[in-house]
N, C-alpha and C positions, 0 to 999 in steps of 0.2 A: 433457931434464932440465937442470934451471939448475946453470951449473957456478959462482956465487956462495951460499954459504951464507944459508939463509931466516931473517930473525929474525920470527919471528912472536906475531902478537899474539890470544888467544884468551878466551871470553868468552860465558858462558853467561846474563848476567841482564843489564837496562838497568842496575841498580844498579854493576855492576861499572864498565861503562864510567865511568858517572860520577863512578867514584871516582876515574879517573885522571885527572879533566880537569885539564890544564895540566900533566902530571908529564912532559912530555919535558924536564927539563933537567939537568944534571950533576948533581945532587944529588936527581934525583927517582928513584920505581922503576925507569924504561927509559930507560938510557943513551943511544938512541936510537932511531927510528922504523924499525915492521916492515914488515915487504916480503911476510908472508904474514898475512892476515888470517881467522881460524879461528871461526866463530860460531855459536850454534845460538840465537834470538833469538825464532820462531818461534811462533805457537801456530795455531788452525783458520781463523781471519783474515788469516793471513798476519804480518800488523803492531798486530795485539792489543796485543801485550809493551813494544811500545815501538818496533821495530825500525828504524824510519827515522831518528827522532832519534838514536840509537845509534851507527847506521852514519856518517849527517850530523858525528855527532862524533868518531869516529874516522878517517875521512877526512879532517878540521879539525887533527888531533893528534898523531894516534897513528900512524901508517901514510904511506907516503911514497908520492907520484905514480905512477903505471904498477903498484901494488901487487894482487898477486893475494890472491882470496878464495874461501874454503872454507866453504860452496856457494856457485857462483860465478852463477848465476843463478836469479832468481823468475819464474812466470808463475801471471796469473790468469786460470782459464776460468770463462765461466757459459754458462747457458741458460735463457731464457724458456721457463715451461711455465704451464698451467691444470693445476690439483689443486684439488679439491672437499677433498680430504683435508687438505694441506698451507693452504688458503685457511683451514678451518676455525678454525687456529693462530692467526688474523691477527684474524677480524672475527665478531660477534655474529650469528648467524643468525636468520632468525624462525624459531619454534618454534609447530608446533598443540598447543591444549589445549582436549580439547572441542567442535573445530568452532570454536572462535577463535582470532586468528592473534595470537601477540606478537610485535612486531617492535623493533628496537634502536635505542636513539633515535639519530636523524639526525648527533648529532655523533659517535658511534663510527666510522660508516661515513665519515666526512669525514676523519676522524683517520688520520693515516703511519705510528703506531704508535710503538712503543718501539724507540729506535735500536740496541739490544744486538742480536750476529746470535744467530740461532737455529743451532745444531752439534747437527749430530743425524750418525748413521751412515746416512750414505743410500742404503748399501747394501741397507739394510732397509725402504727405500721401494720396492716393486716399482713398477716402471716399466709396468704396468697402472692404478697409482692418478696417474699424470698424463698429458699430452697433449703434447708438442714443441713447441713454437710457433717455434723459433728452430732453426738449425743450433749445433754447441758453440762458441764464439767465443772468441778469444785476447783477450782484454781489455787487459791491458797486462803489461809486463816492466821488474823492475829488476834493474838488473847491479851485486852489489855491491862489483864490483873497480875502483869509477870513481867519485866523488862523491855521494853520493844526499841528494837535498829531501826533507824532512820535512813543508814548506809543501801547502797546497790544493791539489790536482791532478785534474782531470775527462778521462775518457779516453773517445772512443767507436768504436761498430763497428755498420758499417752492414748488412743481411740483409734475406733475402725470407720472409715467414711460411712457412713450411713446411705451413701448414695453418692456419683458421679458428678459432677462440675467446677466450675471455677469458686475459687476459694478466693472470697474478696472479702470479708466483711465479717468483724467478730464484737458481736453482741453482747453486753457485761453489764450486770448489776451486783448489791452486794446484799447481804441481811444482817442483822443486826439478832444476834443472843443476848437477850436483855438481861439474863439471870446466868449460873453456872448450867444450871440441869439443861437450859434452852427451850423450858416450858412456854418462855415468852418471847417471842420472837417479830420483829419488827424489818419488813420483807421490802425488797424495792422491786419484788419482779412484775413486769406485766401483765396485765389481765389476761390475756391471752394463754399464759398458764394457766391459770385458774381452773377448775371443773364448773365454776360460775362465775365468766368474767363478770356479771354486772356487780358483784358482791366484794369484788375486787380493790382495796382504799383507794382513794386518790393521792394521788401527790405531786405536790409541785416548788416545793423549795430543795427536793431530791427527786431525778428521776433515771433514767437508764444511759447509760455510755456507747459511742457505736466506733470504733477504732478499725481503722483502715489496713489491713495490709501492706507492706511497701511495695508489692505489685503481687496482681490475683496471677495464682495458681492453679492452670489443670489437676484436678485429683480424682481417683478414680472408686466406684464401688467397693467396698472392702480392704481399700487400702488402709495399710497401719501408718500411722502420724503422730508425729509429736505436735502438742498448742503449747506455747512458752510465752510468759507473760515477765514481763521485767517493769522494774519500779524503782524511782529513785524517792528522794524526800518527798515530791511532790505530785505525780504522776506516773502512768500506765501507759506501756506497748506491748503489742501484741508481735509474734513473729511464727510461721508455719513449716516445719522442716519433717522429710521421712522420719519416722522410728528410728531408724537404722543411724540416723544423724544426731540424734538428740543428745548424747556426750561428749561432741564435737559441740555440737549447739551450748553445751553448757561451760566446754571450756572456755569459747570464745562468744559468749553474749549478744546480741546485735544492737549497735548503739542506739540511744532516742534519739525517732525518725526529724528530720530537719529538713526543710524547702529547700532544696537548690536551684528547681526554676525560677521561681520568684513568683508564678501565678498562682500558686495557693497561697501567698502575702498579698495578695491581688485582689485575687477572687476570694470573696465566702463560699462557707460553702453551699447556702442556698443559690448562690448567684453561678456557682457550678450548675447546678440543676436548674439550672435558668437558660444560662445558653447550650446544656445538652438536653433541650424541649423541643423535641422534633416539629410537633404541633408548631408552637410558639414560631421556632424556626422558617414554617413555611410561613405563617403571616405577614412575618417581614419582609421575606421574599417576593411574594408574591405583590404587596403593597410596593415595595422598588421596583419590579416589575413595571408595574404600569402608570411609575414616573419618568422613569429613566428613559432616555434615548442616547443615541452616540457621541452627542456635543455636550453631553449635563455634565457642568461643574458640581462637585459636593462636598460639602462641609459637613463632619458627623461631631456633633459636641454629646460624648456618656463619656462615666469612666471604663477603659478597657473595654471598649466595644467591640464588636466582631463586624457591626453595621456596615463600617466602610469597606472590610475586606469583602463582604458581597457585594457593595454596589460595584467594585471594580469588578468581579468574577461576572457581573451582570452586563457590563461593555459600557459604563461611563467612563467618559475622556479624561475624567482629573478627580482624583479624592484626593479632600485633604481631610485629617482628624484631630481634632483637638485633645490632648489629653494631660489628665491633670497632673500626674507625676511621673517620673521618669522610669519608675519601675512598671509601671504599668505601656508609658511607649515602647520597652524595651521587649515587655512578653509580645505584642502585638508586631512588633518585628519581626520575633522568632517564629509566629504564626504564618506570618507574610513568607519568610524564608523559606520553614521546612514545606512551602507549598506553589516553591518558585514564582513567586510572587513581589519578591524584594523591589523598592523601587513604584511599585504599582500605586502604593497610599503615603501620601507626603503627611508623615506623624509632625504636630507640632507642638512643643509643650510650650504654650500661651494663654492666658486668658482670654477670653473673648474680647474684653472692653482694651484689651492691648492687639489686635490683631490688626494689622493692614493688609491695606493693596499690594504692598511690595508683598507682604509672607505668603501672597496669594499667584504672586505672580504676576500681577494686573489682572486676574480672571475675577471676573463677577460669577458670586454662589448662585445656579441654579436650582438644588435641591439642599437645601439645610434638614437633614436626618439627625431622629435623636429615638432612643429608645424607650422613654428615656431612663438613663439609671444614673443616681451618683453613689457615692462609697458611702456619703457624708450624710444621704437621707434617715431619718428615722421612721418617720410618718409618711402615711403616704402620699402627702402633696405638698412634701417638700421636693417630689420631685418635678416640681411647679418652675423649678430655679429654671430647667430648659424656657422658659417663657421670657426668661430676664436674661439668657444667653443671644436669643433672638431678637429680643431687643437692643441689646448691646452692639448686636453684629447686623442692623437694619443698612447700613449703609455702603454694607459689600456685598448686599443682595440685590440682584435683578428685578426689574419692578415686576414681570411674571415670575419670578419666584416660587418653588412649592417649596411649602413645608409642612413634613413629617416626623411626628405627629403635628395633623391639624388641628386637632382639637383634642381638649381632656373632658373628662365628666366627675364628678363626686357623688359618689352613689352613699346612701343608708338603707339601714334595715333595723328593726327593733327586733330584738333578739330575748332569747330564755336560753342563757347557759345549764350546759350538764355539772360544769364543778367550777368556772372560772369564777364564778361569783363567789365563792369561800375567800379569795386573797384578799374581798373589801366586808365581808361580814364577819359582826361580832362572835366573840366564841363563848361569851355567856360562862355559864358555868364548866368546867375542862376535868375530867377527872376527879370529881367534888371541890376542885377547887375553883374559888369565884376569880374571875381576872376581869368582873367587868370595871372597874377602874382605868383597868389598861384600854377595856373599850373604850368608854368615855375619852379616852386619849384621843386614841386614833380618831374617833368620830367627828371630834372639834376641832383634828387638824386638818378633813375633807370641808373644811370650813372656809379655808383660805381658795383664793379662785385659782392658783396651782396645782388643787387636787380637780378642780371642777373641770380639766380637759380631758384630752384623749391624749391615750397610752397605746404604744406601738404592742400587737400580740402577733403569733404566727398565729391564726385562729385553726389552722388546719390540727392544730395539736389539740385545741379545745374545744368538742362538740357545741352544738348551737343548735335551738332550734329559731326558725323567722317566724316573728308572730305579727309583722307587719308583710306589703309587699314592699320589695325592694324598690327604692324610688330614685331619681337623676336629681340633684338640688340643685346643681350648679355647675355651669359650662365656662370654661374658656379656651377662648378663640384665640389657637397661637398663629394664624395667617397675620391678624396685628398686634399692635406691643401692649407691654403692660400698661394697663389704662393707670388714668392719675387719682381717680377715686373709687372708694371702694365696691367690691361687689356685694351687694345683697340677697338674699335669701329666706323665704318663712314659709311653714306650710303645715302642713298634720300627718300622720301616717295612723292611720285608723289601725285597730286590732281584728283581724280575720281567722286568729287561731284563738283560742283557751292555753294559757300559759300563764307563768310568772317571770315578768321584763323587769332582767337585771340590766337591761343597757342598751346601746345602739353601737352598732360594729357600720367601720365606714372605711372606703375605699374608692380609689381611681381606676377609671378605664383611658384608655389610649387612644382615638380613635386618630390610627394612621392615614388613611383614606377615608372617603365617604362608605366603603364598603366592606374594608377592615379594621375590625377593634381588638386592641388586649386588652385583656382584665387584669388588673394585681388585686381583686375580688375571688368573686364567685365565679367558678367554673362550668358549672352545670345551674340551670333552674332551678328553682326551689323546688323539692318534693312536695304532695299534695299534703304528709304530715309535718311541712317546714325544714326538715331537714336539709341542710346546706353543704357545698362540698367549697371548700376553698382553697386558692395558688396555694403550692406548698415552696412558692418561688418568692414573694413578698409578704413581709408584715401590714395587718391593717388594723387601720384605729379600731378603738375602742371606747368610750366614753359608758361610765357606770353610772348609773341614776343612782340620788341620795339612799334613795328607798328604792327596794322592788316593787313591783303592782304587778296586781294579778288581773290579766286579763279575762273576760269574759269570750271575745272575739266575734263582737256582735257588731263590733263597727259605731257603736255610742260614744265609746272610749278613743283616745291614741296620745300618741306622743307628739307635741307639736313642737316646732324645731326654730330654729332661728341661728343661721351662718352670715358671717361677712369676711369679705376677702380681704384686708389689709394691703394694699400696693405696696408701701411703704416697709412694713416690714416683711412681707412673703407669706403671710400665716394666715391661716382659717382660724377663726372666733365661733366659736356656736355655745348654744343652751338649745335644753331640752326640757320638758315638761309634762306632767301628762293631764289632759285637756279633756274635758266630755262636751257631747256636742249640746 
């Protein structure tokens, strides 16, 4: 222990730092530079926040030579893997329709993609859905009790394939050496490391990084390889070269990856793994199928849909597509192209309520298709808007008209999260320290009816279990238009399991036809011990009760619910409560 008193300097945003630049002097806020340097700068990147420039300037400033820091070291691990799953995220797949193949036009596959990293809980990637290609590699380490650059830095590590495949997909988190010795250590890896995942922390204001390739590579068994990882101020790429390359690699860098198709500014990347879902795929399909005939006019209103390029691969007479910005009609183009196709779908960037007879041709819509998706949803029944597009466009439709989707559903379920329920509960006492004032905060501002809705999750990332059965609340009917008042809903969902109900998770189904539905829900049935599997293609609501309750699961108990459909503004209202009978 230092027997000179620590002045330290602490500091939780980039903002902060920067306020103090140049205040060491007599008449500034710190009389003099600290010797203990206290930070938490941090996000799933490591260096997201800023952290380097931060640190570069207080080093520069604020903090004097030999000066110790609180966490005192970074490190960043990755591993090359092949994931068909995780690939999916990245790049446009060909798709069958029919016995014919559509494939992505050529500059998608050429393209590095969108430099933002992908944070996902990759806990909840079972390490079944990828292949190792790499041992886990130390990448590099910053020590922030010594100077640190902020400037371009490329680091690499050389390893033998562990095994055969395409090299797509490089896995990274980082740890934290809380002290010098690195007794204490504060870890992002996934459970799945673990010798006992269940003992594994959670977290969720930091979690693992998945970085793309700029195109997957054949590699072979025992082949030697260079992993090179480059960093600017703010951000991490990954890049894969022989052994034999790696000084060459190091002379000339590979720059951070940039979109040059345009469809990764387009698409998310959940929404990549949306339309390369074979399943998903054929539902559409198969629902055009058996609308479609030779003479069907069709109108398709998603953003960057692929919709309409089937229905023409299907032999309808005329598609036209609505679409809502010009970058996104332009990938749909290139689609249409690289699959000699051009000409086939009359893209039109309009709005609905601006569309005419003339932009139609004088053709009356026989089939109005929608998937429906927009860029712009959060929840999942804002993607309801398709209902107010149909309406907008009633009077360029044929009085036999189909429309697909015919109808939506709003489905619930009361739920017992595995850890999503920490982000709304109190932390009580934290290391002997009390912070319940802070609770009392928070608690009285879930007070205001802003806190009292639903929040968009990827639930697929957050185990759940159902301690209700999943129930249908509320139907509409897009064969007619948005009605002029509102829809109503009330009802119970009894308890059938023993649990503790932190919430109710809610979601839409699509029902295309009468005989086909998609879910942006639950994919499979509920297990007999609740356990749920969820789209790993859409976000679904989430609505947290004040309080947990603990189920007993006898059916005396449940949460009784109450939705209304607002015409007017487009939105679902609901409460919840929990009721005995």
């Amino acid at each position: 222990m230092r027997e000179t008193k620590s002045r330290y300097f602490s500091s939780f945003s980039v903002a902060s730092f920067h306020k103090y630049s140049g205040c060491v002097l007599t008449d500034g806020d710190m009389q003099e530079k600290a010797n203990l340097l206290i930070t938490e700068l941090f996000d799933t990147e490591l260096i997201g926040e800023g952290a380097l420039p931060s640190y570069e300037h207080a080093h520069q400033n604020l903090v004097t030579a030999g000066c110790e820091a609180v966490p005192h070291r970074a490190t960043v691990y990755a591993q090359l893997v092949e994931s068909e799953l995780l690939w999916s995220w990245a790049q446009l797949q060909p798709a069958e329709v029919e016995g014919a193949r559509l494939v992505p036009p050529p500059a998608v596959g050429r393209c590095a993609g969108a430099h933002s990293v992908c944070d996902v809980q990759l806990s909840q990637v079972s390490p079944s859905s990828f292949t190792p290609l790499s041992p886990l590699c130390a990448m590099f380490s910053v020590d922030f009790s010594k100077p640190v650059s902020s400037a371009f830095q490329s680091h690499s590590t050389s390893f033998v394939a562990r095994a055969g495949g395409r090299a797509q997909v490089v896995l990274s988190w980082w740890d934290l050496d809380m002290d010098p010795s690195g007794a204490i250590v504060c870890s992002m890896a996934p459970s799945w490391t673990y010798p006992q995942p269940a003992k594994a922390p959670w977290r969720d204001h930091w979690m693992q990084s998945v970085y793309f390739l700029p195109a997957e590579r054949q590699v072979a068994e025992r082949e030697e390889l260079s992993l090179t990882v480059c960093h600017d101020d703010y951000s991490l790429w990954y890049s894969l070269q022989p052994h034999s390359l790696q000084d060459a690699q190091a002379a000339t860098p590979p720059p951070r990856p940039c979109c040059t198709c345009q469809a990764h500014l387009v698409w998310t990347r959940p929404r990549f793994g949306e339309l390369n879902d074979r399943r998903r795929t054929g539902s559409y399909v198969a629902a055009l199928r058996s609308v479609l005939s030779e003479d069907s006019v069709c109108l398709s209103v998603s953003d960057g849909s692929l919709l309409p390029v089937f229905a023409h691969m299907l032999g309808a007479k005329k598609v036209f597509s609505l679409e809502n910005s010009r970058m996104s009609k332009q990938v749909i183009e290139e689609v249409l192209e690289a699959n000699s196709k051009k000409g086939g779908v009359e893209l039109l960037e309009i709005r609905p309520e601006q569309l005419t007879s003339q932009d139609l041709r004088g053709e009356q819509i026989s089939v109005l298709m929608g998937e429906p998706y927009f860029s712009t949803s959060l929840l999942p029944w804002h993607s309801l808007f398709f209902w107010y597009c149909r309406t907008a466009l009633a009077g360029l439709l044929r009085p036999t008209a189909t429309i697909l989707p015919c109808s939506a559903s709003l489905h619930v379920v009361a739920v017992e999260f595995q850890d999503l329920w920490r982000i709304r509960a109190p932390c009580g006492i934290c290391e002997g320290f009390d912070v319940t004032p802070m609770d009392e905060m928070v608690q009285r501002s879930l007070d205001f009816r802003e806190s009292r809705e639903a929040e968009p999750h990827p639930l697929w990332e957050y185990p759940c279990r159902a301690l209700t059965h999943p129930t249908e609340v509320m139907t509409f009917d897009f064969t007619q238009c948005v009605p002029q008042e509102p829809i109503s809903s009330q009802g119970l969902l009894p308890f059938i399991r023993t649990g503790r109900c932190h919430g109710v998770a809610l979601w839409m189904d699509y029902h295309l036809t009468d005989d086909v539905t998609v879910s942006g829900g639950l994919t499979q049935p509920i297990s007999e011990q609740g356990d749920c599997e969820w789209s790993r293609h859409r976000k679904q609501g989430v609505y947290f009760l004040r309080s947990a309750w603990d189920s007993l699961g006898d059916g005396r108990t449940g949460v009784s619910y109450s939705f209304t459909f607002e015409p007017s503004l487009g939105d679902v209202k609901m409460d919840f409560s929990i009721t005995g009978h």
